[in-house]
C-alpha positions in Angstrom: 3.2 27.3 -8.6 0.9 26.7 -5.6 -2.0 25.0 -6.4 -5.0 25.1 -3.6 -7.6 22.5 -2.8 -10.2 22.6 0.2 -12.7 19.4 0.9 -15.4 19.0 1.8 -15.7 16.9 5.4 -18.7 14.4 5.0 -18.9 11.8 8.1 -21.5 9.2 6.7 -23.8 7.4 9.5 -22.4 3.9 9.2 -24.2 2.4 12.7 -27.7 0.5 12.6 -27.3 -1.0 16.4 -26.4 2.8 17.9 -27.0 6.0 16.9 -24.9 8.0 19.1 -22.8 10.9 17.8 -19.2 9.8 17.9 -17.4 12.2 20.1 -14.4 12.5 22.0 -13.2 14.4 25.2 -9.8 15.7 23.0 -10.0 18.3 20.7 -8.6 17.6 16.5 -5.9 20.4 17.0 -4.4 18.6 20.3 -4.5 15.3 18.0 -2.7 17.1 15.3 0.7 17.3 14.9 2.0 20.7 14.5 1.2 21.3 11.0 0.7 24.5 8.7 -3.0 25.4 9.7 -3.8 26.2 6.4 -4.8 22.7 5.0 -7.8 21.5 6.4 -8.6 18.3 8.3 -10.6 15.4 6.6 -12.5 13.3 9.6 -14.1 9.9 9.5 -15.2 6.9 11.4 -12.9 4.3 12.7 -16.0 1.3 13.1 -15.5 -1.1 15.2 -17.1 -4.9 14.9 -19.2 -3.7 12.1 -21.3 -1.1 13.7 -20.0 0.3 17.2 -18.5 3.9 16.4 -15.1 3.1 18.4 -13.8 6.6 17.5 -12.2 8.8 14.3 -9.4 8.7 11.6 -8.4 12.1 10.8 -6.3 13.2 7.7 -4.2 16.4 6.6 -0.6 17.3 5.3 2.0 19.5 4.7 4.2 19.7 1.6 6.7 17.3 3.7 4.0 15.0 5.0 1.3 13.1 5.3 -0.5 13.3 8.6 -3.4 10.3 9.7 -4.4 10.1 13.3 -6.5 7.2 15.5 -8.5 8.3 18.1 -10.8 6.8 20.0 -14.1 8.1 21.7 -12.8 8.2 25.1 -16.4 9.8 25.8 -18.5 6.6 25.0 -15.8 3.9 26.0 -13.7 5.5 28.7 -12.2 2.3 29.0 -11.3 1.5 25.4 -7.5 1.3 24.3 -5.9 0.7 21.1 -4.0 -2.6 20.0 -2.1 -2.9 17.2 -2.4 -0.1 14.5 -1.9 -0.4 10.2 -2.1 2.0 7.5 -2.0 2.0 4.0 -1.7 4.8 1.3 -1.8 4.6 -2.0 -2.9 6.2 -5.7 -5.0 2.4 -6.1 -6.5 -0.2 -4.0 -5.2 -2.7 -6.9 -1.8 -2.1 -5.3 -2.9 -2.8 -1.6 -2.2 -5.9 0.0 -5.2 -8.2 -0.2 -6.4 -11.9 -0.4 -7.8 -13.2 -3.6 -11.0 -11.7 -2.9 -9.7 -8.1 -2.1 -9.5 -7.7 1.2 -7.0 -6.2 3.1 -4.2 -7.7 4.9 -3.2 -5.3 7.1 0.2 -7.2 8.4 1.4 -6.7 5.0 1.2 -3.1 5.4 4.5 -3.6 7.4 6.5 -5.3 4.8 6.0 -2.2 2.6 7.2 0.0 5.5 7.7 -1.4 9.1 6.4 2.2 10.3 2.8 1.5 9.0 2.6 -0.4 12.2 2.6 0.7 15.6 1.8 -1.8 18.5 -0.3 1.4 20.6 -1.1 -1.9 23.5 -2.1 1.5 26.0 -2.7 4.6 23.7 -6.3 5.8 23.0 -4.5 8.5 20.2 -1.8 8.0 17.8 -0.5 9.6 14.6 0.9 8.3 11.7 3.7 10.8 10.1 3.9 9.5 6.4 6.7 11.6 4.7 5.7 12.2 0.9 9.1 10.7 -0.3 8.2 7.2 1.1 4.6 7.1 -0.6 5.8 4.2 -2.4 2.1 3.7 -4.1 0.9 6.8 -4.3 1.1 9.2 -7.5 3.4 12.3 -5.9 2.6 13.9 -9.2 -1.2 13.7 -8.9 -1.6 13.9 -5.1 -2.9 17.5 -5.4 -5.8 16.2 -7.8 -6.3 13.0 -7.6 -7.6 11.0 -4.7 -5.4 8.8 -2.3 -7.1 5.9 -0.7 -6.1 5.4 2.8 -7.0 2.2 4.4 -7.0 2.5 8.4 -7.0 -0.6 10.3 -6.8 -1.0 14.1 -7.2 -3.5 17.1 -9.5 -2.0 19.8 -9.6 -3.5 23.4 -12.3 -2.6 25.8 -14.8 -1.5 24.7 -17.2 -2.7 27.0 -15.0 -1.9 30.3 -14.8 -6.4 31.0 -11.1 -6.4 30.0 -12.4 -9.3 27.2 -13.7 -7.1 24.8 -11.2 -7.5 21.2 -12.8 -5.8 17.8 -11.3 -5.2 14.4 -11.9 -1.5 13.3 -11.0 0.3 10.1 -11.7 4.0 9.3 -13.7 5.7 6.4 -16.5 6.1 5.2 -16.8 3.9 2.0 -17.3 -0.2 3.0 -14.8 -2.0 1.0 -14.9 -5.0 -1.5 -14.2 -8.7 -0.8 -15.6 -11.7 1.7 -15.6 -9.4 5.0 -16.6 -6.2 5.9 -13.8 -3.3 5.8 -13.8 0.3 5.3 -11.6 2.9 3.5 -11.3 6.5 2.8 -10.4 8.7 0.1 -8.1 12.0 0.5 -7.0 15.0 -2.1 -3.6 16.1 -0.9 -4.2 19.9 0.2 -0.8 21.8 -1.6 -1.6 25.5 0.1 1.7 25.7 1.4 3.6 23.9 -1.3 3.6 20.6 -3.6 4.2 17.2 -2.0 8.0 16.1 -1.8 9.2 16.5 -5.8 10.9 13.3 -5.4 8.1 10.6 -6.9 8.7 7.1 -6.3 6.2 4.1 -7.4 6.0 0.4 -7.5 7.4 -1.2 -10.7 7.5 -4.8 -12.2 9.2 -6.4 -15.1 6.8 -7.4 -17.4 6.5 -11.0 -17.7 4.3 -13.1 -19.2 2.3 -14.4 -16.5 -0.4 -12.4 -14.7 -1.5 -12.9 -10.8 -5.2 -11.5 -10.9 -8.8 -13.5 -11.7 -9.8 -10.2 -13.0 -10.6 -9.6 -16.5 -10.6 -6.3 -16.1 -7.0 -6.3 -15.0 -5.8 -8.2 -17.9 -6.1 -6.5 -21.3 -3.6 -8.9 -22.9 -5.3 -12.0 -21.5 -2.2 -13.5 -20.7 -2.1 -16.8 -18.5 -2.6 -16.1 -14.7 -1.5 -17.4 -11.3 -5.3 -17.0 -9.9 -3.9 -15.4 -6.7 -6.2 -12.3 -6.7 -9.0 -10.8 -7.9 -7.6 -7.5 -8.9 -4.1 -6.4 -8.6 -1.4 -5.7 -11.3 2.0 -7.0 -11.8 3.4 -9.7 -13.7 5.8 -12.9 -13.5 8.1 -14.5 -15.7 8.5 -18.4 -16.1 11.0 -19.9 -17.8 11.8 -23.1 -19.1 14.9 -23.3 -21.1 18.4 -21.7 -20.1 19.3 -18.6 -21.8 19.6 -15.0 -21.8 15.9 -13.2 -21.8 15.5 -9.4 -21.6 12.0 -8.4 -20.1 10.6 -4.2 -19.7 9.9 -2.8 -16.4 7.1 -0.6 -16.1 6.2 1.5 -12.8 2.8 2.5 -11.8 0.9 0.5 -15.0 -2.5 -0.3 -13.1 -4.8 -2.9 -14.2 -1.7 -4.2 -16.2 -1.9 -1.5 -18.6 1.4 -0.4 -20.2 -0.6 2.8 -21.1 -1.4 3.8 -17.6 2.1 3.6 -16.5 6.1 4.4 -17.4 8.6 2.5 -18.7 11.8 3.1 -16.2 13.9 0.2 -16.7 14.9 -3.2 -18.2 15.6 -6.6 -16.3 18.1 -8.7 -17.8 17.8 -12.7 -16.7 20.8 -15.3 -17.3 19.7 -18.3 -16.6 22.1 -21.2 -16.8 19.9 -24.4 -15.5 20.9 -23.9 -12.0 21.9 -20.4 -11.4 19.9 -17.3 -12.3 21.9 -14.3 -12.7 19.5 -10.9 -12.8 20.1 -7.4 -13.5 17.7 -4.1 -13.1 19.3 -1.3 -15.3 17.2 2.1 -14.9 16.7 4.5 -18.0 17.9 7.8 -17.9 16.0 9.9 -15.4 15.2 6.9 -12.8 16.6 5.6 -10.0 15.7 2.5 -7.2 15.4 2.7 -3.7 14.5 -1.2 -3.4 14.2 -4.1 -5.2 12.8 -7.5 -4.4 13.4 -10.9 -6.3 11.1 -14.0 -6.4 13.2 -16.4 -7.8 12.2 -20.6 -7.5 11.0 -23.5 -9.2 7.6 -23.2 -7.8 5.2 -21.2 -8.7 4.7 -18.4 -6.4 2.3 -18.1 -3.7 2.9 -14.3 -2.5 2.4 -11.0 -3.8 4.1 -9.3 -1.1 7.9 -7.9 -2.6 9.1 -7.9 1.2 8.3 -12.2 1.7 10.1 -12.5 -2.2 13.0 -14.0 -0.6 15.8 -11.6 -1.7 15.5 -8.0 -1.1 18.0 -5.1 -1.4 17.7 -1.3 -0.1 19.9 1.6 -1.8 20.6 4.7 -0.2 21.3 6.7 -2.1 19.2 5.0 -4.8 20.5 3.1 -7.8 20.3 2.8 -11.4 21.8 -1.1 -12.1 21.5 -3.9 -9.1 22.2 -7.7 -9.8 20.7 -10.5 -7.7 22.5 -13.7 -8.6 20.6 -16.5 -7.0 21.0 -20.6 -7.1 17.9 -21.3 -9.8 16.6 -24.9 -10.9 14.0 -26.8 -12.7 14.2 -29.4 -9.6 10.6 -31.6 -10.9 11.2 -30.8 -14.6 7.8 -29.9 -15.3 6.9 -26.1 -15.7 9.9 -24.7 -15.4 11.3 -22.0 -12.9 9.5 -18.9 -11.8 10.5 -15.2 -11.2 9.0 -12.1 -9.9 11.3 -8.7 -10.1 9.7 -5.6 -8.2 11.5 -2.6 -7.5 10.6 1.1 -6.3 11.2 3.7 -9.3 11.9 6.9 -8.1 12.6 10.4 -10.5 12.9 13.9 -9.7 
């Protein structure tokens, strides 16, 4: 069944210090990849240093992919260029990399996917060619109702033609939560020519004890937390005796809500005093494509799987993986700490 859903385009007038209309001097279709013609286009502002309208993010797809393209308004800043570029998708900005008070670290992005990034040092265009199947945060099943959020960040050189000219921009319309300014954008995945990739993958954790966020909101069970964000879910385990512990892992629970999400799999942790041996075992009907394993006697400091410290990729995907990892209560104190994400995929 084809389901159909058209937008409506609204570019919001973000600038106080210039009201010129952003423009550029290349059209949207020679930006565009060639894509089926029958989705529309969502365009918005890429804002640079606040207020200077630098250029446009533009967004469409296919049932293969997800298309976002930079561009920069070649009319008003001939001599502008891009610098580095980062994108992020996903079904919640609780699962976007961010500092405590919510904003976005864009050099994260690349530990969730090294092509999020794109070093563009002498492009003034560029698109991004997200494939559905690698969506790892956005809701596949959804995408043709429900919103993705798509955070555009970029480094823009030039603007003022002196060669010393370096801004921050990010695209979208909506400003963004947190101690700096920052903007996003929200899309509806157009499905006229077909669903998005069946295959739906989404970030999972076992479900420990331990919460990360400061957020009340984000933790129904008020369980003990890290205080390393304001608003993002996932869990950690601590331990502090030896023993065999079995813990649940649930994909996609937002807010740390069991009910918003799936159980997928269990995490199985032997723990000997100085040597943790763990084990992801899917249920029936899921699969990994990754899994990432915090695993020390101090507390952890990240939320970012890819800097966890042991990491494995399956192609094709898994159902059972086991880390086994040197593990010890060094100061005696508070135990030994453990963080086990994985991507959940199902068909």
């Amino acid at each position: 069944m084809k389901f159909t859903l058209f937008f409506l385009a609204t570019v919001f007038s973000l600038f106080s210090c210039k009201k010129e209309q952003i423009s550029s001097s290349i059209s949207q279709n020679q930006l565009l990849p060639a894509v089926d013609r029958t989705c529309p286009v969502i365009t918005w502002p890429l804002t640079a240093g606040q207020t200077i309208p630098a250029g446009t993010v533009t967004v469409t797809n296919d049932a293969d992919n997800l298309y976002i393209t930079y561009a920069l308004n070649t009319a008003s800043y001939p001599c502008a260029q891009f610098g580095t570029l980062h994108v992020w998708v996903g079904s919640s900005l609780a699962t976007m990399p961010s500092n405590p008070q919510g904003h976005p670290i864009p050099g994260q992005f690349c530990q969730i996917d090294p092509n999020r990034c794109h070093d563009a040092t002498v492009l003034t265009t560029y698109t991004f060619t997200i494939p559905w199947s690698s969506t790892t945060y956005v809701d596949i099943t959804n995408a043709c109702t429900s919103p993705i959020y798509v955070v555009t960040h970029a480094e823009v050189n030039g603007l003022d033609c002196s060669g010393g000219s370096h801004e921050t921009a990010y695209g979208g319309p909506t400003a963004g939560g947190g101690n700096a300014w920052w903007f996003y954008g929200q899309y509806t995945a157009c499905c006229e020519s077909g669903p998005p990739n069946p295959e739906y993958c989404n970030t999972a954790f076992a479900k420990g004890g331990w919460v990360w966020t400061t957020g009340k909101k984000a933790n129904p069970e008020q369980l003990p937390s890290l205080n390393l964000i304001n608003n993002r879910w996932g869990w950690a385990i601590n331990l502090t005796a030896p023993g065999t512990t079995t813990y649940p892992i649930w994909a996609g629970a937002g807010l740390n809500n069991t009910a918003n999400g799936t159980l997928v799999g269990n995490l199985t942790i032997v723990w000997d005093g100085t040597t943790a041996t763990v084990t992801y075992n899917m249920l029936s009907g899921f699969s990994m494509d990754e899994a990432h394993l915090y695993a020390a006697d101090a507390r952890p400091t990240t939320l970012a799987p890819g800097q966890f410290g042991n990491t494995a990729y399956f192609n094709p995907n898994a159902t059972s993986y086991t880390f086994t990892v040197p593990l010890a209560d060094t100061n005696g104190t508070d135990g030994v700490w453990l963080i086990a994400h994985a991507v959940s995929c199902t068909s």
